[in-house]
C-alpha positions as a printed Julia matrix, in Angstrom:
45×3 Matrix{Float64}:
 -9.23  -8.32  -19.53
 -6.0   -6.37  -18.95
 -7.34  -3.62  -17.36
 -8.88  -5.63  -14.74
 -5.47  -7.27  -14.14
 -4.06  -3.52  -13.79
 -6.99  -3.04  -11.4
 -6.11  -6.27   -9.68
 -2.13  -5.42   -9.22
 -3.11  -2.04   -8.23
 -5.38  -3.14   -5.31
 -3.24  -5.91   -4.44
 -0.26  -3.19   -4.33
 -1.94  -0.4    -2.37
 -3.11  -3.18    0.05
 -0.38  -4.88    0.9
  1.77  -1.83    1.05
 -0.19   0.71    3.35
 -2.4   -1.93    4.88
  0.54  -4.23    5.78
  2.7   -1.54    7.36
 -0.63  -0.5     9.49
 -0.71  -3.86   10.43
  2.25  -5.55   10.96
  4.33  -2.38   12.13
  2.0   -0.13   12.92
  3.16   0.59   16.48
  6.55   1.06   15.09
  6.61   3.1    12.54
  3.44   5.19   13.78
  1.58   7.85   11.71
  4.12   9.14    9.09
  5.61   5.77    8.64
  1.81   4.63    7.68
  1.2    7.54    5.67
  4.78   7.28    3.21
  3.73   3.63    2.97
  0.6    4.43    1.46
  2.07   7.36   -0.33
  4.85   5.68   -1.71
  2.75   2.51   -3.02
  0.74   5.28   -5.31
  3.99   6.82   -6.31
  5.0    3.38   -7.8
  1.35   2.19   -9.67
């Protein structure tokens, strides 16, 4: 059971932090922005 609540966190994590910055700022931040989100959620699992 605990390692699919690590799989659940982790998903939920990489999600909300690359996926939301596409999304919500996307325009804003553009490509590099997007890609240090993404990069920086899988730094922190």
């Amino acid at each position: 059971m605990n390692k699919y609540a690590a799989e659940l966190l982790g998903t939920f994590w990489l999600v909300m932090g690359g996926c939301g910055t596409a999304i919500l700022s996307g325009f804003g931040v553009g490509l590099l922005g997007i890609s240090l989100a993404f990069g920086l959620s899988v730094l922190t699992m």
